[in-house]
VOBA-1610 file (N, C-alpha, C; in pm, whole numbers, padded with zeros to 5 digits, always signed):
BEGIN
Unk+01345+01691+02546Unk+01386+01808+02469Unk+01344+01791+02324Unk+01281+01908+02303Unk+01218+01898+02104Unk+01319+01895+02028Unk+01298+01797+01899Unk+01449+01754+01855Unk+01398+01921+01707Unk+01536+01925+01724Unk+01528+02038+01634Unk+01550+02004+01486Unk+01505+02126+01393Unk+01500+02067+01234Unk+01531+02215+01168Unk+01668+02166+01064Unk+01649+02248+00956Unk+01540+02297+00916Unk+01538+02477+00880Unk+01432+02525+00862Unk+01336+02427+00704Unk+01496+02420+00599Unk+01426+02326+00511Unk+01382+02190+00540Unk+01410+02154+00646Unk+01356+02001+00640Unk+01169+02026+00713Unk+01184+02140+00810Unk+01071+02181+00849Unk+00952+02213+00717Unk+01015+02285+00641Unk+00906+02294+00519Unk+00904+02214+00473Unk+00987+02101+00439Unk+00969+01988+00298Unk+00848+01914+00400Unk+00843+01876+00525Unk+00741+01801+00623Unk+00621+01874+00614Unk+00615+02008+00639Unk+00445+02072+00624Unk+00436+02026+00490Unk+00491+02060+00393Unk+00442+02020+00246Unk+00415+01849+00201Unk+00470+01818+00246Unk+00434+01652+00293Unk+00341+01615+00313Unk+00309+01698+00467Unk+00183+01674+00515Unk+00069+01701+00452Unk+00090+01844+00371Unk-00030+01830+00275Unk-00058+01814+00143Unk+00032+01704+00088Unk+00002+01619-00017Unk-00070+01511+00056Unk+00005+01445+00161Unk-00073+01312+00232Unk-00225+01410+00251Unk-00260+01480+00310Unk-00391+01581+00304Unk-00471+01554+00218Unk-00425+01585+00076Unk-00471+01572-00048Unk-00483+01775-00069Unk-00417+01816+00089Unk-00435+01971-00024Unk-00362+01977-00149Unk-00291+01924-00199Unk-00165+01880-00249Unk-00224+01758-00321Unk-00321+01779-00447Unk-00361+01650-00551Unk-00252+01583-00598Unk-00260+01486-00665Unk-00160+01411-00731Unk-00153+01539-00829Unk-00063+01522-00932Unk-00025+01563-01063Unk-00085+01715-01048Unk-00099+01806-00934Unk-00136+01900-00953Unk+00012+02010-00919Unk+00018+02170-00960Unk+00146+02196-00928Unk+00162+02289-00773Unk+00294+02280-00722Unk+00328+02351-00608Unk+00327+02438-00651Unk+00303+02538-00526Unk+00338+02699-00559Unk+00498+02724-00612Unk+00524+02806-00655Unk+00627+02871-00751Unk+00743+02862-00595Unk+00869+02905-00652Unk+00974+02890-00609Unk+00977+03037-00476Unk+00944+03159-00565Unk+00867+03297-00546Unk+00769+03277-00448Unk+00675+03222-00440Unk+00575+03212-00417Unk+00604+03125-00217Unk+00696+03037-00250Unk+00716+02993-00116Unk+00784+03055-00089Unk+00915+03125-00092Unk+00983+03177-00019Unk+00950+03317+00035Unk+00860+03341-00028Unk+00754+03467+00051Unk+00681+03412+00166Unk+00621+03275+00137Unk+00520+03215+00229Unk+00597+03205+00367Unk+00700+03114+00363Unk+00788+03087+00453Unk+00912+03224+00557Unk+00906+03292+00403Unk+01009+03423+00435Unk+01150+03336+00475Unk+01195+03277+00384Unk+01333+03225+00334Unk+01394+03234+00228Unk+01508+03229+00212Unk+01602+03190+00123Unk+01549+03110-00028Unk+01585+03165-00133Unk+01558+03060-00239Unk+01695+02913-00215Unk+01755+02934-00136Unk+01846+02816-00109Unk+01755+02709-00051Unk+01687+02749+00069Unk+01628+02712+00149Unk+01531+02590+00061Unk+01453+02682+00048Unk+01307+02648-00069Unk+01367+02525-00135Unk+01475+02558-00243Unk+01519+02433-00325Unk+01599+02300-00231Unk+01608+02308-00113Unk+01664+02226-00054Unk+01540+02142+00016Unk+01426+02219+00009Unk+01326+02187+00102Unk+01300+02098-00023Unk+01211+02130-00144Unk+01192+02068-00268Unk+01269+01968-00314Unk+01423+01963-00320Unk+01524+01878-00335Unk+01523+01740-00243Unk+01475+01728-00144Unk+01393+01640+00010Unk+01283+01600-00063Unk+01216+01686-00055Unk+01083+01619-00137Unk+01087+01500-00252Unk+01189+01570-00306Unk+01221+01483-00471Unk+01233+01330-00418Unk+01365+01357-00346Unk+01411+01261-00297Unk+01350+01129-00243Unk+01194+01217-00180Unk+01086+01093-00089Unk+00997+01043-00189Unk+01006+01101-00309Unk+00890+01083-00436Unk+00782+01117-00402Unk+00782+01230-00300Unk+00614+01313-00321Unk+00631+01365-00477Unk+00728+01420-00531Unk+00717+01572-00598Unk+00802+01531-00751Unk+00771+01559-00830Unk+00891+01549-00951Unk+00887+01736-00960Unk+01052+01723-00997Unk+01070+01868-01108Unk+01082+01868-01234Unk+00976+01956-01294Unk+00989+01914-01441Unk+01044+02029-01529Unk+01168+02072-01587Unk+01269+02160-01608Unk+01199+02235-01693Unk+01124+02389-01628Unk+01138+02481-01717Unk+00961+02526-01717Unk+00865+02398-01622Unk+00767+02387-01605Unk+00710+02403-01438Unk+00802+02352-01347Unk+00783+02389-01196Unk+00780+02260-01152Unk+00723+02252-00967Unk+00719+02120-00927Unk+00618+02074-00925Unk+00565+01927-00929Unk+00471+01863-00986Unk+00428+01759-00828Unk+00326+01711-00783Unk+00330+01634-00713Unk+00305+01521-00775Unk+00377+01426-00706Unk+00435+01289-00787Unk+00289+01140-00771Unk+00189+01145-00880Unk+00125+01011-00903Unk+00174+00890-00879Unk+00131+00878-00755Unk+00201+00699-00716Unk+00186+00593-00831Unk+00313+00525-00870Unk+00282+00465-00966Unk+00316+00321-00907Unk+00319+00190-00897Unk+00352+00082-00853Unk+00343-00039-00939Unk+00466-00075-00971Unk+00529-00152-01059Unk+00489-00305-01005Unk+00443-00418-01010Unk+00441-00510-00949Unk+00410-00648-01079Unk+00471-00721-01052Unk+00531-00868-01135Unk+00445-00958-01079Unk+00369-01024-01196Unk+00272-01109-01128Unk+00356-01250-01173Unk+00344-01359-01094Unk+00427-01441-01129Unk+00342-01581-01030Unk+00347-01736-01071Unk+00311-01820-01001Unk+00457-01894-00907Unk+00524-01867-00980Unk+00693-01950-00922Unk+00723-01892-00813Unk+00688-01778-00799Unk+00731-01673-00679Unk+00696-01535-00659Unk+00643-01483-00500Unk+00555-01403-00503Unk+00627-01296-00435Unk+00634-01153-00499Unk+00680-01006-00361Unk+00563-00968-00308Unk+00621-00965-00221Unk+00452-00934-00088Unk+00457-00745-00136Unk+00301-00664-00072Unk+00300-00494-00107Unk+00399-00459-00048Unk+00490-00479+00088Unk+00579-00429+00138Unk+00699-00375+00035Unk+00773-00519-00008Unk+00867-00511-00079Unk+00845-00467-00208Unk+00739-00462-00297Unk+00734-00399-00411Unk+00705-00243-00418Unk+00648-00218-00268Unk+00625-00067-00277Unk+00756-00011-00210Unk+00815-00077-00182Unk+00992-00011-00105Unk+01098-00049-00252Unk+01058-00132-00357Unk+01125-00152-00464Unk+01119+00015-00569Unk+00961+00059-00524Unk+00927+00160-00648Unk+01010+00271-00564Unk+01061+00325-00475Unk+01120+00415-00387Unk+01011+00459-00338Unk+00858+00390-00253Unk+00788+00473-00157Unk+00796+00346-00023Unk+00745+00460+00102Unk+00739+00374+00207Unk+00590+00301+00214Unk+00581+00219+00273Unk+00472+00126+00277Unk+00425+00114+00452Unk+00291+00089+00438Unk+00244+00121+00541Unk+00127-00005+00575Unk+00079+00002+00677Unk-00049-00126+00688Unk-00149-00049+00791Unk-00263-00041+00814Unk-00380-00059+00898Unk-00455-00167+00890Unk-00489-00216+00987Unk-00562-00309+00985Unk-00676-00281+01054Unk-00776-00323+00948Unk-00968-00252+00981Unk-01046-00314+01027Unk-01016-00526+00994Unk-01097-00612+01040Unk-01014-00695+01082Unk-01132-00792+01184Unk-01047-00922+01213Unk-01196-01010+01248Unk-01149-01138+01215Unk-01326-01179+01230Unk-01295-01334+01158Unk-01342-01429+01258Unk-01336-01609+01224Unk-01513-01608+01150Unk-01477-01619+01072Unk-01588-01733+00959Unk-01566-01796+00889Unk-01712-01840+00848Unk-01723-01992+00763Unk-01755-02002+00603Unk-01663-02016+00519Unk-01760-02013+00398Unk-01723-02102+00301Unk-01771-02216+00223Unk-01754-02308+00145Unk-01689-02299+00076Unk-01691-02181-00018Unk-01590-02154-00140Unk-01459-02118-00086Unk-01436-02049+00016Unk-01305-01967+00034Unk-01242-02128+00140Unk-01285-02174+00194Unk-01210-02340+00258Unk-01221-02437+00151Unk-01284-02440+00045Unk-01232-02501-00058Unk-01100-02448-00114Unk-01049-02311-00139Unk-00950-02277-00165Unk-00809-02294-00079Unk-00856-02298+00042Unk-00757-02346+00187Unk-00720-02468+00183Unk-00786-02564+00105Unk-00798-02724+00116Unk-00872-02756+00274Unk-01007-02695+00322Unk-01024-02686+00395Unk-01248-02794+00445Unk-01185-02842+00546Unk-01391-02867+00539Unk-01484-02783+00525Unk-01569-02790+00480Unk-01715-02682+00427Unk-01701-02581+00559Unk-01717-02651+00663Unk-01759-02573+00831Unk-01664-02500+00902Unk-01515-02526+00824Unk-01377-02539+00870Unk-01381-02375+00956Unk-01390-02282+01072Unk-01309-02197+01148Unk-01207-02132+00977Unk-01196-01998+00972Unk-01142-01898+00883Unk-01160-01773+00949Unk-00985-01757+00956Unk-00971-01604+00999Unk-00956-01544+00875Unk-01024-01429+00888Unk-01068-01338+00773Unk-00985-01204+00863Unk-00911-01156+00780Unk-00818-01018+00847Unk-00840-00925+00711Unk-00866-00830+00717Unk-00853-00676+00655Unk-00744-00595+00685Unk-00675-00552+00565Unk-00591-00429+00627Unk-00593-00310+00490Unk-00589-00192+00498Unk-00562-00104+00411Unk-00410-00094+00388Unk-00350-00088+00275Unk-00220-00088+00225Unk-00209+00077+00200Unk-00095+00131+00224Unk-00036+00216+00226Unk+00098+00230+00125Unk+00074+00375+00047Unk+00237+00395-00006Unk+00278+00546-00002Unk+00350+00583+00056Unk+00401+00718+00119Unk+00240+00808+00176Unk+00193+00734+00251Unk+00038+00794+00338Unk-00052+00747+00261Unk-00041+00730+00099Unk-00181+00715+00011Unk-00216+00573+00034Unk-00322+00531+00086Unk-00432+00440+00045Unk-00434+00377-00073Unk-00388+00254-00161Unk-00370+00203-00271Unk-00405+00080-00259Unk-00464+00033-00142Unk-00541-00109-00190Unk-00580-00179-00055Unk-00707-00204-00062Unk-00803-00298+00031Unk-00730-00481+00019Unk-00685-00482+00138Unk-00661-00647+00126Unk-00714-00697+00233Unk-00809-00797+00167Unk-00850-00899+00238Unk-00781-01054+00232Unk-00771-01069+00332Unk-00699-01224+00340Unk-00791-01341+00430Unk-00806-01457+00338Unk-00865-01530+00423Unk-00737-01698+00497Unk-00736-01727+00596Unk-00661-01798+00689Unk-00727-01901+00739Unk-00659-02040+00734Unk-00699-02153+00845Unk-00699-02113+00983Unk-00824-02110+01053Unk-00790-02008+01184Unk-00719-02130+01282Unk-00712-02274+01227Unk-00643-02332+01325Unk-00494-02324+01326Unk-00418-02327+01227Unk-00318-02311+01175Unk-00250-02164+01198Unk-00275-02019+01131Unk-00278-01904+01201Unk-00391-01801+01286Unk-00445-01841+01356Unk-00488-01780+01486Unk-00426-01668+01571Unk-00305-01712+01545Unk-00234-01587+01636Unk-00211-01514+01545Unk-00200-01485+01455Unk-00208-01365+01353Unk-00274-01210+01409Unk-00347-01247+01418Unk-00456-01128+01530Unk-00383-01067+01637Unk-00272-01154+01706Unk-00156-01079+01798Unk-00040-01067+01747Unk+00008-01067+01601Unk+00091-00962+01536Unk+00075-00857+01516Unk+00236-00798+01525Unk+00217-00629+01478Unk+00201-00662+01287Unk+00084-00629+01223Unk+00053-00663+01057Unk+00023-00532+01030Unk+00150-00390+01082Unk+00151-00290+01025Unk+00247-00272+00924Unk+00311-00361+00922Unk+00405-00364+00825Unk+00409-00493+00712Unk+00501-00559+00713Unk+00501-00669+00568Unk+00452-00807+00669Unk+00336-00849+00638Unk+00272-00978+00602Unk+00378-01111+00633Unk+00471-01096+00516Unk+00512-01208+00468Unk+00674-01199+00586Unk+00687-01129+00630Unk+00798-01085+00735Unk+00762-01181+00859Unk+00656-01161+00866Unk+00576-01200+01002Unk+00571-01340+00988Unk+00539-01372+00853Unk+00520-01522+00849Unk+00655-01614+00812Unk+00772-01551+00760Unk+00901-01601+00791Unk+00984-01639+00952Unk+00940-01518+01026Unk+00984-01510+01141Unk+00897-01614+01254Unk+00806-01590+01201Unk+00711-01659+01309Unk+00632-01818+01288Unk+00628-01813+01179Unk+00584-01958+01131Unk+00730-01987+01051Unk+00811-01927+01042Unk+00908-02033+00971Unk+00887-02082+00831Unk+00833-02002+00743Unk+00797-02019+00609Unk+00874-01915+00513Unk+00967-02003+00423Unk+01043-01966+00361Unk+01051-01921+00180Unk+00871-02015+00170Unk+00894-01954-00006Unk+00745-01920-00036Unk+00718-01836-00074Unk+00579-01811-00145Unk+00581-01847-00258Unk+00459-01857-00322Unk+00457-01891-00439Unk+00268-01878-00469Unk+00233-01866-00575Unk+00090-01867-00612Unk+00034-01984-00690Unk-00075-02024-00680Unk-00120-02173-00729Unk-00256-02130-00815Unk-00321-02029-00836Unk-00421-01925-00899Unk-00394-01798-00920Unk-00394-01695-00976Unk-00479-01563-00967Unk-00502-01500-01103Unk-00618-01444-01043Unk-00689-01363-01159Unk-00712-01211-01129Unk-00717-01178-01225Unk-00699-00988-01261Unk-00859-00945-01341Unk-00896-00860-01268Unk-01008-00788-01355Unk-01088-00643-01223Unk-01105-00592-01362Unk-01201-00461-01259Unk-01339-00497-01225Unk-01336-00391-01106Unk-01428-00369-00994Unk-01477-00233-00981Unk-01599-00221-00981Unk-01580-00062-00969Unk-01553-00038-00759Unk-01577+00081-00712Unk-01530+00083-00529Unk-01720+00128-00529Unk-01729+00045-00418Unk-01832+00041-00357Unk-01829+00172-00306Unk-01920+00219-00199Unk-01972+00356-00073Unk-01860+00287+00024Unk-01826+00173+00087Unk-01742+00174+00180Unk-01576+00160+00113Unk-01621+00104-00015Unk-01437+00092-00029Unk-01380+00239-00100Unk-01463+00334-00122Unk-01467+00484-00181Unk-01378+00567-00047Unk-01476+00516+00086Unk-01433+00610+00165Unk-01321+00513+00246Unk-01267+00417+00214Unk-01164+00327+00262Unk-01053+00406+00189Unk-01035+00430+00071Unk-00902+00456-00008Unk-00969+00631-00055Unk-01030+00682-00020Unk-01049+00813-00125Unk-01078+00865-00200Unk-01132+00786-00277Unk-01179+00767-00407Unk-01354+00826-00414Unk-01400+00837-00559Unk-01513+00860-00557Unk-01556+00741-00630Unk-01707+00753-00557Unk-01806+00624-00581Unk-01830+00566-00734Unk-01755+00424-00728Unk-01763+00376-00897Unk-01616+00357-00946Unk-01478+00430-00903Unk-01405+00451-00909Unk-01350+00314-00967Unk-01302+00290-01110Unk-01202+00183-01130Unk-01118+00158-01000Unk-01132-00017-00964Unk-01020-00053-00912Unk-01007-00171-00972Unk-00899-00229-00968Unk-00838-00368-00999Unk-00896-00486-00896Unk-00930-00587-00912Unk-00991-00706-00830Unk-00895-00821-00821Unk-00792-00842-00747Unk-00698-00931-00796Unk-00719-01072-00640Unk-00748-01133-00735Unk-00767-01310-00641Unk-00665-01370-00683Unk-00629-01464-00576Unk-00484-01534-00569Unk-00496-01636-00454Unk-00451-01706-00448Unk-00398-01836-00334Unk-00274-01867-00315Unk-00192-01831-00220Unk-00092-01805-00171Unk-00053-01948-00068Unk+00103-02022-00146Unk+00117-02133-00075Unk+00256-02143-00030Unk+00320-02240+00072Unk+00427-02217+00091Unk+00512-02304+00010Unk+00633-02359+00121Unk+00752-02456-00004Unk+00718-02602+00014Unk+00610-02609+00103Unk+00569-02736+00134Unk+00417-02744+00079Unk+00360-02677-00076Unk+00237-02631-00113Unk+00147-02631-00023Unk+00162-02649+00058Unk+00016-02572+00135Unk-00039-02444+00168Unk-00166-02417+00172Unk-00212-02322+00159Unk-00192-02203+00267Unk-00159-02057+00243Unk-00121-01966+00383Unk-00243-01922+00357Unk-00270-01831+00245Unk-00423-01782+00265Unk-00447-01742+00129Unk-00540-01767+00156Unk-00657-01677+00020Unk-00654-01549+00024Unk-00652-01512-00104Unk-00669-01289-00100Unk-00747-01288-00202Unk-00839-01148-00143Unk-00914-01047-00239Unk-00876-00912-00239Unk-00766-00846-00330Unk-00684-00750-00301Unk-00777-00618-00427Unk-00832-00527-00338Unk-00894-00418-00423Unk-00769-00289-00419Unk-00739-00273-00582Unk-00632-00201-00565Unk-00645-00052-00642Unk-00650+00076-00616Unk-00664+00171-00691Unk-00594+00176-00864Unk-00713+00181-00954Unk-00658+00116-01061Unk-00563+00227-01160Unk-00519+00342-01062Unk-00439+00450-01145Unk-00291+00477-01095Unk-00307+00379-00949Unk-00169+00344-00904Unk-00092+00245-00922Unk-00120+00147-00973Unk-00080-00013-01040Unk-00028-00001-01149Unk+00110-00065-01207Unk+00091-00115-01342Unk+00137-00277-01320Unk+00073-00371-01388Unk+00148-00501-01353Unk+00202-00573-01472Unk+00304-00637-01455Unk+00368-00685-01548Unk+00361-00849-01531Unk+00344-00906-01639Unk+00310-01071-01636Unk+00436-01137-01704
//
């Protein structure tokens, strides 16, 4: 049986849907108050309850006296070596939901990145890709590189969600912490353009890091490409 929905919760979801769309730009404005409740043929109760939902999910700000605004993902994140929040928890800290796809999966070999593992020149490296997500938007390419002897089964986790969840529960690792990283721009390639949305050249942030546990050893190496108008980071 179809689960049924307030007529406003029904509109605040189409309108949802097309901000995640992009009919619905960042910082661009919704139609008028007028304007939907003609569309819909409802109630101005309705409308503001539908909008009032919205607020609530941080698609939308209301800005008093100006209309509704769709809301520029902004993402607050603390760079720190003593201790690390994985994208999960910092994008559920800013009030959006967080999301994962994962695009690659693939064992190779490369000198520099098993030097960073504490690893032999020839050493087996699982290399995993996933696109990061914050309320549907695309906000950052992460690549992670892995001892494929050590996590191997990684590849048969669910890594649609938080990373570091997976690796508490399942390896039994209790503290992150960082032993490097560095910050600087990148412009987005033709594939990382049409990875996150962006147009070709597009500032992003380039952030490298080495990620260890409470026993310093190494979990993995990252090359995290992050849209550079959704970030702010604090040191």
């Amino acid at each position: 049986m179809a689960e049924y929905l307030p007529m406003y919760l029904t509109i605040a979801k189409e309108i949802q849907g097309k901000i995640e769309n992009k009919e619905f730009i960042s910082n661009s404005k919704l139609p008028s108050e007028q304007e939907l409740m003609a569309h819909y043929d409802v109630s101005r109760i309705t409308i503001r309850k539908a909008i009032n939902e919205l607020v609530q999910g941080q698609y939308v700000d209301k800005i008093h006296g100006k209309g509704t605004y769709v809301k520029n993902i902004s993402i607050q994140r603390k760079i720190t070596h003593s201790s690390v929040i994985g994208f999960s928890k910092s994008v559920e800290m800013n009030g959006y939901k967080s999301k994962s796809i994962v695009t690659h999966q693939e064992v190779i070999s490369n000198k520099t990145i098993a030097k960073y593992l504490g690893l032999s020149e020839d050493a087996a490296i699982l290399y995993i890709q996933r696109i990061r997500y914050a309320n549907q938007e695309p906000v950052m390419i992460e690549n992670n590189y892995y001892d494929n002897q050590k996590y191997k089964d990684l590849v048969n986790k669910d890594l649609t969600k938080s990373l570091y969840t997976v690796l508490e529960n399942d390896y039994n690792i209790k503290e992150f912490s960082s032993i490097s990283t560095s910050l600087e721009i990148s412009l987005a390639s033709t594939e990382q353009a049409n990875q996150l949305g962006l147009i070709i050249g597009s500032p992003l942030f380039l952030m490298k890091t080495c990620i260890i546990d409470e026993n310093k050893e190494p979990i993995h190496y990252g090359e995290q490409y992050i849209v550079g108008d959704k970030y702010k980071f604090e040191f």
